[in-house]
N, C-alpha and C positions, 0 to 999 in steps of 0.2 A: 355112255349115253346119258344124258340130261333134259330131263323134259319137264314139263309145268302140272300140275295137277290144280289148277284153280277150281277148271270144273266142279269138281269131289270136294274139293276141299271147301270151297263155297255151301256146299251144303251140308257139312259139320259147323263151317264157321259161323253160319247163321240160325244154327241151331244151340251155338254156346256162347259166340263171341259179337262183338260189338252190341247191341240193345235188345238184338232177336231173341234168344235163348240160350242152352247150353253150350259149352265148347271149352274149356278150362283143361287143366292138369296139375298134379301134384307133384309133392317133394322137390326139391331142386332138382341141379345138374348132377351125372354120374360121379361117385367119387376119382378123385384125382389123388396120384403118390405125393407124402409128405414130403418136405423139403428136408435131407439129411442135415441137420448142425452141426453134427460130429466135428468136420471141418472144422472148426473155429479152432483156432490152434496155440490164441494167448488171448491173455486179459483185453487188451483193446480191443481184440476183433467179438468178444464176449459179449463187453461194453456196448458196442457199435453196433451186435445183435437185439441185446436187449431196448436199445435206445428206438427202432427200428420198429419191434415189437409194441413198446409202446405209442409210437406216430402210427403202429396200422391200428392198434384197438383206438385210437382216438378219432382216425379215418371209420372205422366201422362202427363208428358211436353216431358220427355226424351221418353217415349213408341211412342206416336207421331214423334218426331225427327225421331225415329229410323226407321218410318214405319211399325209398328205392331201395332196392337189391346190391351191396356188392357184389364186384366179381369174386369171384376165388381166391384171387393173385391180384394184390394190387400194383400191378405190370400197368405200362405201355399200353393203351387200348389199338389196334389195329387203327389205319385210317382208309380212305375211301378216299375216290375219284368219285363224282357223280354225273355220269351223262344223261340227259333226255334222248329219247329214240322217238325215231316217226312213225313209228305204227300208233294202229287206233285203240281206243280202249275199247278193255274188256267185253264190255255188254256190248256194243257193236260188232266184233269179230271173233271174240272167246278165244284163246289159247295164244302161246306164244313160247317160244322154245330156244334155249341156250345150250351153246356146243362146247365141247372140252376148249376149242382152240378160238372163242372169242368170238363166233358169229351167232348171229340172233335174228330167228326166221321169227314170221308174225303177219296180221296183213296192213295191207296200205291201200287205201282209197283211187278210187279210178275218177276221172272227169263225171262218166256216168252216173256214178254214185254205186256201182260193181266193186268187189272187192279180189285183190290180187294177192298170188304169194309173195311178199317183199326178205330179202335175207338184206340183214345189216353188220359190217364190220368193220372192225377198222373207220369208221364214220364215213363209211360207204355202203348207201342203199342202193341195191338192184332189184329190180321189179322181175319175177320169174314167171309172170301170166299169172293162166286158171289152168285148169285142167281143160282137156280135149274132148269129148264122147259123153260129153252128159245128158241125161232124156231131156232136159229142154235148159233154152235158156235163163229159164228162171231161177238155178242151181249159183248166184254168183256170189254167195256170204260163204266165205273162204275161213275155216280156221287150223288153226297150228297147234298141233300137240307132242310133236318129238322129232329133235336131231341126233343122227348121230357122229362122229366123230369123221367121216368119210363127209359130209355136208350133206346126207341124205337126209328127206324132211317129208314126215308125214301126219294125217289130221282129216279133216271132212269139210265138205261143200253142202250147203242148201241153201232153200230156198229165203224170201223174206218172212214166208207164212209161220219159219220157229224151226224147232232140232229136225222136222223129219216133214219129207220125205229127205233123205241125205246119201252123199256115198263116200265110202274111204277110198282118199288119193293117196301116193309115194310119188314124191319130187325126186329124181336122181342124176341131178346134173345133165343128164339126154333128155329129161324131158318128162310127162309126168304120165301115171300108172294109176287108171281109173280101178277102183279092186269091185267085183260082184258084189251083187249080195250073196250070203251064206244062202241064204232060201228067197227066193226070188218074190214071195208073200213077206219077206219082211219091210219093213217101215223105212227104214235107212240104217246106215251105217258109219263107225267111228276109227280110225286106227289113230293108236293112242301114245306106242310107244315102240320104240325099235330099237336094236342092240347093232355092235359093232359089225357082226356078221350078217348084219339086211334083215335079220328076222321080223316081223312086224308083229303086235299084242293090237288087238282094239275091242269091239262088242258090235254085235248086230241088235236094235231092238226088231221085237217081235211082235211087240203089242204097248198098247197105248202106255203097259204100267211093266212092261220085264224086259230085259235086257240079256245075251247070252252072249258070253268071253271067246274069243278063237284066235289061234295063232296064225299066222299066215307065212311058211317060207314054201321054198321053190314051187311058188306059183300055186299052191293049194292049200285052202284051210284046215287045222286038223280043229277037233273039238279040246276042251280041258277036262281032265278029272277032278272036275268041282260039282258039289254037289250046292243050288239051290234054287229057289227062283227064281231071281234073278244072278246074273253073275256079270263081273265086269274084268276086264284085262288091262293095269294103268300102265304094268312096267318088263322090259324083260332086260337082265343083264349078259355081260358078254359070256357065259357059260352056259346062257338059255335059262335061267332063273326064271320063274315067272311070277307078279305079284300082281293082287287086285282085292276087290271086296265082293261080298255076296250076302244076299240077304232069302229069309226064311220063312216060307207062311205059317200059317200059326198051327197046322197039323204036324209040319215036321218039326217046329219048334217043341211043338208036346211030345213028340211022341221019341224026339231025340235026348231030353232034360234041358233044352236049352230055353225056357217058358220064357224067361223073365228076357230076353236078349230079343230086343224085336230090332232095332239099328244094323244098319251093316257091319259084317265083320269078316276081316281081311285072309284071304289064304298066301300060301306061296304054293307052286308046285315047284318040285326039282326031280331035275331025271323021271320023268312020270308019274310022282307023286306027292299028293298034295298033303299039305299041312297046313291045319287051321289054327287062326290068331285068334287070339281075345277083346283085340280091338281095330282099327282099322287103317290101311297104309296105301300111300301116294308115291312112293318112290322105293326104288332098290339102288345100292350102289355093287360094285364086279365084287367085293367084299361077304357079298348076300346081308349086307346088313339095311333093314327098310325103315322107314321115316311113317308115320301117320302120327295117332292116337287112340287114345283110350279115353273111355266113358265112365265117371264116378258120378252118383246121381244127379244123372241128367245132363254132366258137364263132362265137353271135350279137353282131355290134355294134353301135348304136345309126346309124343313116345316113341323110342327108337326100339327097335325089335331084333333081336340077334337069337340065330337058332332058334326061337320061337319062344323067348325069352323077353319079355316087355321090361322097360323103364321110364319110366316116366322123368322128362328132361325139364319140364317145367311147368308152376306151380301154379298156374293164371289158366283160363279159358286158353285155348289155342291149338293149332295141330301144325304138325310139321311136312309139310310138302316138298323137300329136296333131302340127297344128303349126296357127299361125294367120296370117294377114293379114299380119302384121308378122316373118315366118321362126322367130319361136319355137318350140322344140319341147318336147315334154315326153315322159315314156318311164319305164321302169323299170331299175334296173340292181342288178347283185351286186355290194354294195361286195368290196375286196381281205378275205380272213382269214373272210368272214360267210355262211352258207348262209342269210338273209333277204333279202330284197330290198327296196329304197329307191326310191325318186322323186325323178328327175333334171329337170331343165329348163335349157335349151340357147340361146342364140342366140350370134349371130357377135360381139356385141361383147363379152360375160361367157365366152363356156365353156358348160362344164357345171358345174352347182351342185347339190350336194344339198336337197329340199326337202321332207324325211320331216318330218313332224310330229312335236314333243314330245311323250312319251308313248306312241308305234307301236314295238313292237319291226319291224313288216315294214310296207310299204305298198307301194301299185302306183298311176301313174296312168292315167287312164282317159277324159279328154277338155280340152283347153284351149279356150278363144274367145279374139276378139278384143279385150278386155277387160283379157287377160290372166288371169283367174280359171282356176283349176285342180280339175276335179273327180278326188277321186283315194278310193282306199278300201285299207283296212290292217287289222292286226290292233293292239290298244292290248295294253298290257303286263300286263292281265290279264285278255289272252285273251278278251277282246271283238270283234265283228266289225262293224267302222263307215265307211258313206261320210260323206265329208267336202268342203267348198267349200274353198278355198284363194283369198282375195280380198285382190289388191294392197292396204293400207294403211300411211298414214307411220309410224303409231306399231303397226303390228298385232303378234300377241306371237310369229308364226314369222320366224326371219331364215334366208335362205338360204344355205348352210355350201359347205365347200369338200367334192366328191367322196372319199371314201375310196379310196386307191388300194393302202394297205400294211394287213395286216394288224396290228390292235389287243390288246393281254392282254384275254380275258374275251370276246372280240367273241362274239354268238348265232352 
């Protein structure tokens, strides 16, 4: 399952990243194994090491000079396909969501100015309607926040008036599944994320300022064993994982040690019970390994979390919003010198690599599969607002660049 966490993530990212505020992270990428030498087996292949050695320290002389980050390995950078997609941007529909086998649900504009489920694949969009049974028809701002591998797609409907009143739908190919509210006084509702086995994660708000997490399978919500004031549900993988953030009013913060920790911060439960992070996550992959960040004064950094075990993947404002199968991550970040923001993508044997698209003064990303494909959305340089597919190819026309760590003349 692969789903977007822009939502969330937007509200770290403008709290670290681009001109707002905090959002950064530290150290680099996770270490990666040394390359054995041993091998070299006579004088020339020595020679032909050393010689090698010296072209990468002269490459990692000029990567400095220039203010950028080498990669790890001065390899091959991957390349890219780039498509534009027809859905709408972000502030108009919020959410949008990429499936392990290449389809990309999200919404698309009606004549009326209503907004519908659109799945796009293969450069084929199909219009899936609205939902059925809603208290009026005022409910028609459709958004998307998780597919899963089945093409099962679920997210929330409201109104023009903003997030609430709302309620969570499931698309399932028959057609769609208006879900309650948890409490019939609540405000509206969000399903957020779903696993291979139909399970659905989302939150009910309750009140104007708290939000509470519940899982949803066969047809009944259960509650989480999360303890806070608010609590939110982003992610669940296919062994029922559960991840999300929560936050703490200032009595339980006193009265638990946790004073200084007033931002959200993320749990997992598993098998019934929950384990709390030390900073905060947007995605799980069936690995149980989750993707956010972590908070160093005042700043967001990009973090991958194993067994409840943080590392911090990169060293700039940013946080990481996907990860896949294979520990990839993908995330957005504030290059050094620039109030825009870029797309990063991460694994343990490259780093972090820049993957903004030619042409974007700013992008963000917003969900990877196992694939490897990247859906991400940005602003183009003149001031266009476009989601876009990001697909592994040998010859494709994006190559992945080295992170920006020093400010640039001219940078946005």
């Amino acid at each position: 399952m692969i789903y977007s966490r822009r939502d969330w993530a937007g509200c770290h990212a403008t709290k670290g990243m681009s001109n707002i505020a905090p959002g950064t992270r530290p150290t680099g990428a996770l270490p990666r194994s040394s390359r054995n030498i041993l091998g070299w087996q006579n004088r020339d292949a020595i020679e032909a090491g050393l010689t090698m050695c010296r072209r990468s320290t002269v490459l990692a002389m000029l990567f400095l000079a220039l203010g950028i980050a080498a990669p790890l390995a001065l390899e091959a950078a991957e390349r890219y396909d780039v498509t534009p997609l027809p859905f709408l941007p972000f502030s108009d529909t919020g959410g949008e969501a990429l499936s392990n086998n290449g389809a990309v649900a999200g919404g698309i504009v009606n004549s009326d100015g209503s907004v519908s489920l659109g799945e796009w694949h293969e450069g084929v969009l199909t219009n899936l309607g609205v939902p059925p049974g809603l208290p009026s028809h005022d409910f028609n701002r459709l958004r998307v926040f998780g597919i899963n591998n089945s093409g099962t797609i679920v997210g929330t409907i409201h109104t023009p008036a903003g997030e609430t009143p709302s309620r969570s739908f499931i698309y399932n190919r028959g057609g769609f599944t208006v879900l309650p509210l948890v409490d019939p006084t609540d405000l509206g509702g969000a399903a957020i994320g779903i696993n291979s086995s139909g399970q659905v994660v989302g939150y009910d708000r309750i009140s104007d300022r708290n939000e509470i997490g519940w899982l949803w399978a066969n047809g009944a919500y259960s509650s989480l064993p999360v303890s806070g004031t608010t609590t939110v549900a982003l992610g669940i993988n296919s062994s029922g994982t559960i991840i999300g953030n929560r936050t703490l009013n200032f009595v339980r913060r006193l009265l638990t040690g946790q004073f200084c920790c007033a931002g959200e911060r993320g749990y997992v439960v598993s098998q019934g019970a929950a384990q709390y992070l030390t900073g905060f996550v947007y995605a799980i992959n069936d690995q149980g390994e989750a993707a956010g960040g972590s908070t160093s004064g005042g700043v967001a950094l990009a973090t991958v979390f194993r067994n409840g075990t943080a590392t911090v993947i990169l060293s700039l404002p940013s946080s990481a919003v996907g990860i896949n199968s294979s520990g990839t991550a993908i995330g957005s970040y504030q290059p050094a010198g620039y109030n825009r923001q870029h797309i990063f993508i991460w694994s343990a044997s490259s780093g972090a690599l820049d993957l903004t698209p030619d042409g974007y003064r700013s992008a963000e990303a917003a969900a990877i599969n196992n694939r490897g494909e990247v859906l991400g959305f940005g602003e183009t340089m003149n001031g266009t607002s476009q989601y876009f597919l990001l697909a592994p190819a040998p010859n494709g026309v994006l190559a992945a660049k080295a992170v920006i760590t020093s400010a640039r003349a001219g940078a946005p």
